[in-house]
N, C-alpha and C positions, 0 to 999 in steps of 0.2 A: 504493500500500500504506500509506503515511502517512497520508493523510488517512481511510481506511477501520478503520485502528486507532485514529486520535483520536476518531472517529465511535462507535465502539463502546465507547471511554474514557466519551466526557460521556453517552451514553444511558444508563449505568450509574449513573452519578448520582444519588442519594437524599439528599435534605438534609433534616438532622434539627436543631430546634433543644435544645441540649443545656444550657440555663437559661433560666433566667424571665423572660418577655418586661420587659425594663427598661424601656421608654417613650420611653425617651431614647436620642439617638448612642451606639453601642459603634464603635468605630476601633481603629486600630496594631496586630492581633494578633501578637504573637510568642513564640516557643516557646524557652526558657533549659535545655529538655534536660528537665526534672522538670513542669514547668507552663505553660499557655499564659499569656501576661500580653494582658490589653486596657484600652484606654481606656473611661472611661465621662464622655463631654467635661463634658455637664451641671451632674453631679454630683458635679464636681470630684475624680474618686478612679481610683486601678489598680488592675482586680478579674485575679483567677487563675483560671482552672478547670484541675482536676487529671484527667485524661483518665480516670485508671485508678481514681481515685474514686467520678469526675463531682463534686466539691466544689467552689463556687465564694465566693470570699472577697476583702474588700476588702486590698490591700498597701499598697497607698498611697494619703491622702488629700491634700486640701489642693495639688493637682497644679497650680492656675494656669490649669485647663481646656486640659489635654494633650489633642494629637491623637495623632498617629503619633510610632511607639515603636520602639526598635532597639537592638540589641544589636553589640559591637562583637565581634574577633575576639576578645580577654581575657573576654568576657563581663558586660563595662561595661552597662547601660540605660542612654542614653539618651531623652529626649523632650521633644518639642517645645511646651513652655507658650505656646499662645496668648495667654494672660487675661497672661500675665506678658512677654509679647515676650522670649520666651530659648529657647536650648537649656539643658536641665537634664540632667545625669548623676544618677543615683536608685542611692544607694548603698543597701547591704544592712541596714545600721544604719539604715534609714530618713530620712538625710539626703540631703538635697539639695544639688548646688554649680550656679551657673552658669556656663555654659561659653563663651557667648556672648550678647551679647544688643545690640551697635552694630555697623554699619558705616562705618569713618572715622569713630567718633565719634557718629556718629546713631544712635539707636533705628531697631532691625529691626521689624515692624509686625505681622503673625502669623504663625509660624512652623507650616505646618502637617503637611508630612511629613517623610523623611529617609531617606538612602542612606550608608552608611558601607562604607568598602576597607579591605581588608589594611593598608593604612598609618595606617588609623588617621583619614583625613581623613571629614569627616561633610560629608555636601550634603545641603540642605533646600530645602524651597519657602516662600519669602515673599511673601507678597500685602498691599498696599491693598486697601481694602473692606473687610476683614472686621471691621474696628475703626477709629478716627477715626486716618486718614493723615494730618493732619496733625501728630501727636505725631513722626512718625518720616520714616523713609525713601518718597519720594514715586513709588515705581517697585515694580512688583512682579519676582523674580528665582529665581535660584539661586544661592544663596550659599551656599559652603566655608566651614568652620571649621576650622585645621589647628592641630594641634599643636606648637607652636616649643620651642626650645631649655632656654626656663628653667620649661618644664612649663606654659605658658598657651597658651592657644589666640590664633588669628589669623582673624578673616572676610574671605574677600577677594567680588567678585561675582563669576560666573561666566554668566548669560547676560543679555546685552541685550535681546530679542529676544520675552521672555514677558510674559503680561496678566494670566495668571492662575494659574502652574505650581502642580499640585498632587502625584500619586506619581510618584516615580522609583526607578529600578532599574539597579542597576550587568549586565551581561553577565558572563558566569563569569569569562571572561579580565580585566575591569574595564576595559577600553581604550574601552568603550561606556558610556554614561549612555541612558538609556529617560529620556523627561519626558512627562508627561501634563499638556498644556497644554489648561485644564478651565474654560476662559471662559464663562460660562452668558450673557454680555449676548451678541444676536442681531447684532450687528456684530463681531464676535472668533471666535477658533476654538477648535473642540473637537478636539486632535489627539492622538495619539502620535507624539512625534517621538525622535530619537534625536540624539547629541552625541559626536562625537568626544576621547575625554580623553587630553589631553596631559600630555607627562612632568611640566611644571610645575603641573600641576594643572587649566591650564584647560579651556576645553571651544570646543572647533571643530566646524564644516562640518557644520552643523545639517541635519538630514534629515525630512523629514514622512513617517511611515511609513503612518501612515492617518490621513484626515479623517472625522470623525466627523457631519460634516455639519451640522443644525439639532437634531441630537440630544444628549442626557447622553454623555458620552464616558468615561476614564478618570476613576475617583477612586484607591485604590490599586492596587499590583499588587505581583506576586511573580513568583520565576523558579524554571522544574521542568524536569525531563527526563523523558525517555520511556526506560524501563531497557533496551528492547531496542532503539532503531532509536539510542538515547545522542543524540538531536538535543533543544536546547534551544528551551524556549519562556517565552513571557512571558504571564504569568495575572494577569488583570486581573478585578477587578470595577468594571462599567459599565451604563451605562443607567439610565431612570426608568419609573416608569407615564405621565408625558404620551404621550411619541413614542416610535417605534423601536420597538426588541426586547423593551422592558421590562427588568427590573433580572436581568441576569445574569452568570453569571464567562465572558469571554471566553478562549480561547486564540490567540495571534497564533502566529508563527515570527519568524526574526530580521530579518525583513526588513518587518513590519506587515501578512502577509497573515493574514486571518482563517480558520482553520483547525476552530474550529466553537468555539459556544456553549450554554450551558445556562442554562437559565429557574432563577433562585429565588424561594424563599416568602417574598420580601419585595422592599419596591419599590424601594429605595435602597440597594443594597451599596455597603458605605463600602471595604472592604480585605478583603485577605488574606493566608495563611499557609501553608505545607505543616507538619504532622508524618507523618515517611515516607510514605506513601502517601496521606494523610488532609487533604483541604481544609479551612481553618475560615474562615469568613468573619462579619464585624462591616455593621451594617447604621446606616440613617439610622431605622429605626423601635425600635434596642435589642435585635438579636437578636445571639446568635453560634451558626454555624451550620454542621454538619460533613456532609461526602460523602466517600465512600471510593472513591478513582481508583485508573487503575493510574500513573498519573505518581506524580511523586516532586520532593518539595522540593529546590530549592539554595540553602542559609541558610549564610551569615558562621560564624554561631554556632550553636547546636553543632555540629559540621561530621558527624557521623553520630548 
């Protein structure tokens, strides 16, 4: 019966793009209760689109070529400046702080998504490659940013074990970490795997929930329910036009079975979002792009 209701969830699917095609990466979408915020990495800025408008306007420029964006349970933004190796919090006043930006001391290298808990701790993915490694940290990771004592943050690492992590996703309970380990060289892996988080913050007894094989695997993802059977899933956008399925939003279950997928109008989905019932998804060729499910978002912030 589950998989027959998810079936008739994604066939219902109609994505519509709902602003003008940018040209460039759109990423991070997330929804602050009034407006969706996305990256636009390029062109250095955070645009909004207003659902009930449809008005779409620049919020912040000068961003350091931010990828992935997040909001904390106070309703803090976060994101994570590539071009600037940091996490930045984006205050309302249109200022900026840094929040992070070494590990032990070294330069973190590009910061490109982020997962934030109830406590407040932020995990990100950092990679080599994406910028000259040698300025910085010579391993790619997941690395915490926690809040200490006298109000400054702390990085500690968190997995040994990644080449190339890109979105991750906390489980409702948070006791789970999702990492899409998103290595595109043909000797590394394309996975979802999953992390056990412990009380001190770290992360154990790492799990491969699916291989993704020679194909595009995870970039980001997001986590929904199903309002009537209340079982959680993990929604991913995945794939490319070379191999596989082409560029679509995947749904798995908690355990990495693929539960079914939908094709979209574009070839590189970078991430995604719920607003209630409503998919939006950000693409590699500039798009942001809405389907109306019968799933339903589970976001940090605004919690309804």
């Amino acid at each position: 019966m589950l998989n027959i209701i998810l079936t008739e969830v994604i066939l219902s699917w109609k994505f519509n793009n709902v602003i003008p095609h940018l040209s460039t990466i759109t990423e991070g979408p997330c929804w602050d209760g009034n407006q969706l915020l996305f990256s636009n990495i390029a062109n250095n800025r955070i645009l909004s689109y207003n659902p009930e408008t449809h008005i779409t306007q620049e919020v912040f420029k000068d961003t350091g070529e931010a990828n992935g964006l997040n909001f904390n349970s106070q309703g803090e933004l976060f994101a994570c400046e590539g071009g600037r190796r940091r996490i930045a919090k984006y205050n309302s006043d249109g200022t900026k702080e840094t929040i992070v930006d070494s590990l032990d001391g070294i330069s973190i290298n590009s910061p490109n998504d982020l997962a934030i808990n109830k406590k407040g701790h932020i995990y990100f993915s950092d990679r080599v490659g994406d910028i000259n490694p040698n300025l910085g940290l010579n391993f790619s990771a997941i690395i915490s940013a926690e809040k200490q004592e006298n109000g400054k943050y702390k990085s500690f690492r968190r997995t040994f074990d990644t080449s190339m992590p890109n979105g991750l996703l906390f489980n409702e309970d948070e006791n789970i970490l999702y990492v899409a380990q998103s290595d595109y060289r043909a000797d590394k892996e394309r996975e979802l795997r999953s992390y056990n988080v412990n009380n001190d913050a770290s992360l154990s007894d790492m799990k491969i929930l699916h291989d993704f094989g020679p194909h595009r695997g995870i970039d980001g993802m997001t986590l929904a329910k199903d309002p009537v059977s209340k079982e959680n899933y993990i929604v991913a956008a995945t794939g490319w036009e070379i191999s596989g399925p082409k560029g679509n939003i995947t749904i798995f279950d908690k355990n990495g079975k693929i539960l079914d997928r939908h094709e979209t109008p574009c070839e590189r989905p970078t991430n995604c979002t719920f607003i209630e019932n409503k998919i939006y998804v950000t693409s590699i060729e500039g798009h942001l792009l809405v389907a109306e499910t019968e799933l339903e978002g589970l976001l940090l912030f605004p919690t309804s």
